[in-house]
N, C-alpha and C positions, 0 to 999 in steps of 0.2 A: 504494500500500500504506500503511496508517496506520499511525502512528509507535508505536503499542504493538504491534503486530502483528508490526511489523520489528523490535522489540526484541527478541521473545521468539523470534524464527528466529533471530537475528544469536545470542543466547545457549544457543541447541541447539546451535546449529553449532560454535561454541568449543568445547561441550562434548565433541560427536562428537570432532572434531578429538583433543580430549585422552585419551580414551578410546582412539582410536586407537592415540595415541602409548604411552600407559600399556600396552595390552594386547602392543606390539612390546619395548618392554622388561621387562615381563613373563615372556614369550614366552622371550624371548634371556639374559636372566638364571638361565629353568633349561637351557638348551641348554646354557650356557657352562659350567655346575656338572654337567652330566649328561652334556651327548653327546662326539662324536669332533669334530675339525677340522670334515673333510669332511660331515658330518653339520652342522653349524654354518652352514656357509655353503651347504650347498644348500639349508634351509633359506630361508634368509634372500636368496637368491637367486630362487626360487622367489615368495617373497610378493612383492616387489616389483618382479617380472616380470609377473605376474597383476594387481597394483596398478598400476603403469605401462598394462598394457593395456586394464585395466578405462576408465581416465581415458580412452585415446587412444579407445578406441568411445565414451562419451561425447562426446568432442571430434568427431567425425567424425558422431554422428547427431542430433546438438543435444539430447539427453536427457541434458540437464547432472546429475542428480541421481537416487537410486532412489525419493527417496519424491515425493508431489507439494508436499506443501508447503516444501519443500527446493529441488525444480526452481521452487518459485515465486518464490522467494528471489532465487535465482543469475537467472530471466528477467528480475525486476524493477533490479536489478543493471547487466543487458545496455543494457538500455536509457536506465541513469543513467548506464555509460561511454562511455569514447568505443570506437568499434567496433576500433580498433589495439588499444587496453588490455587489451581482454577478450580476442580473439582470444590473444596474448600471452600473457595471465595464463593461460588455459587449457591453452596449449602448455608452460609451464611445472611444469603441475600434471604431465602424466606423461613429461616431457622428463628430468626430475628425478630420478621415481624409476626410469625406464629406464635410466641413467647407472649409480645407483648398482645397480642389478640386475648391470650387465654388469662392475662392481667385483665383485662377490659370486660370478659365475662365472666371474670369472680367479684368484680366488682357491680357488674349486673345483676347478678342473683342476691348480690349484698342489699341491692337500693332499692329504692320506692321510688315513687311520684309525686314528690313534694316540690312546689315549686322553686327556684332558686335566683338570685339575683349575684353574683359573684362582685365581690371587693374589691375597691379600685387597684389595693397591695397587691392583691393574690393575684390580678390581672396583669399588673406589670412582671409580676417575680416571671409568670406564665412566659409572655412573651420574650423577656428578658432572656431567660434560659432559651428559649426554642432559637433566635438569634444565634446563641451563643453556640449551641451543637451544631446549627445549619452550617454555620462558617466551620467547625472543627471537622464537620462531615466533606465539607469542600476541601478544605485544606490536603487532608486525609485520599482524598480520590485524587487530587493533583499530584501528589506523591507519589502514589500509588503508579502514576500513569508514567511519571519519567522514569521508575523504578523499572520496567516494563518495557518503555521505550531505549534505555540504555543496556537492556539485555541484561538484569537482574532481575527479573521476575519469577526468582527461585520458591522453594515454598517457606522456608525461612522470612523471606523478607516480605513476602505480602501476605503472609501470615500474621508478621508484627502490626503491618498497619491494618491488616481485617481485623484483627483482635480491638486495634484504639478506635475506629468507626462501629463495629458492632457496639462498646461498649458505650460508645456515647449513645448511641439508637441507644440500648437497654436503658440507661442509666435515664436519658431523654423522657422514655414513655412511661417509668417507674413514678421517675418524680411529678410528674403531668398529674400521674393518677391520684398519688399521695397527698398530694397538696390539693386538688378538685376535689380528694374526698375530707378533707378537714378543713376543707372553705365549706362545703355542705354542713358537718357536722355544726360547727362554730355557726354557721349562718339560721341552722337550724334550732340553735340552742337559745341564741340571742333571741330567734322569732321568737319562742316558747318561756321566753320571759325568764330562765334559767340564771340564776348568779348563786355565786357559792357567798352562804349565810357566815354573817359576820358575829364573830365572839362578842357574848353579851358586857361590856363596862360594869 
């Protein structure tokens, strides 16, 4: 593949990639202003159930990609790594978001349908972090790609950097959860008139 050619697929793909991520927080930023708990995380459950699956039939019929010049990318790719790397890295692609799918539906079966109105704090910390991963996720694929393109894309070394982008995914959609569910709680405590009773003088 020539080196302009690669360039301009390696720079769609970032884009996709971000686009991605732009349109899930998006997405979850009016859910959190508009809908219930339980409405929230089925939601959010649901995409990255079908996103998880989507990858693993990729991974399973070696139709890495939906478009062709995409799948031509990721073949040309196959063949610069080494064959542990890639299998790997692709297992990782819907390992990842399956994990967090099944995060999203233990907190489904957790919740109800109480309304929720989320805290301007908990909205910033939200966005805040999701910024903060999308850039580390970026950074991470760009690494990734000259790692690759300088003819080290052994399974050692894009294993290190699959391990620091999965981990940000994980560590991303963990703390999303944890904190959406303790702005629930606390929001709910507050509505319910809740304070801890003060010692009698």
């Amino acid at each position: 593949m020539e080196k302009q050619e690669l360039s301009r697929l390696r720079k769609k793909r970032i884009l996709l990639y971000n686009l991605y991520a732009f349109m899930i927080m998006v997405v979850g930023l009016i859910l959190l202003t508009q809908a219930s708990e339980k409405l929230v995380f089925l939601t959010f459950s649901i995409w990255f159930t079908v996103a998880g699956v989507l990858e693993l039939v990729k991974y399973k019929t070696g139709r890495y990609a939906w478009t062709e010049d995409m799948n031509a990318l990721v073949l040309y790719e196959k063949e610069a790594m080494d064959r542990g790397a890639f299998k790997a890295e692709r297992f990782t692609q819907y390992f990842s978001q399956l994990v967090v799918a099944f995060l999203g539906w233990t907190q489904y079966f957790m919740a109800d349908n109480r309304p929720f109105v989320i805290e301007p704090l908990y909205m910033w910390i939200i966005i805040s972090f999701a910024v903060i991963v999308i850039a580390t996720l970026n950074i991470g694929r760009i690494l990734r790609d000259q790692k690759i393109d300088q003819g080290k894309g052994t399974f050692q070394e894009i294993r290190r950097i699959n391990w620091i982008m999965s981990l940000s995914s994980l560590a991303a959609g963990i703390f999303v959860l944890l904190v959406i569910s303790f702005a629930f709680n606390l929001n709910w405590n507050i509505g319910d008139g809740s304070s801890v009773s003060q010692p009698e003088r």
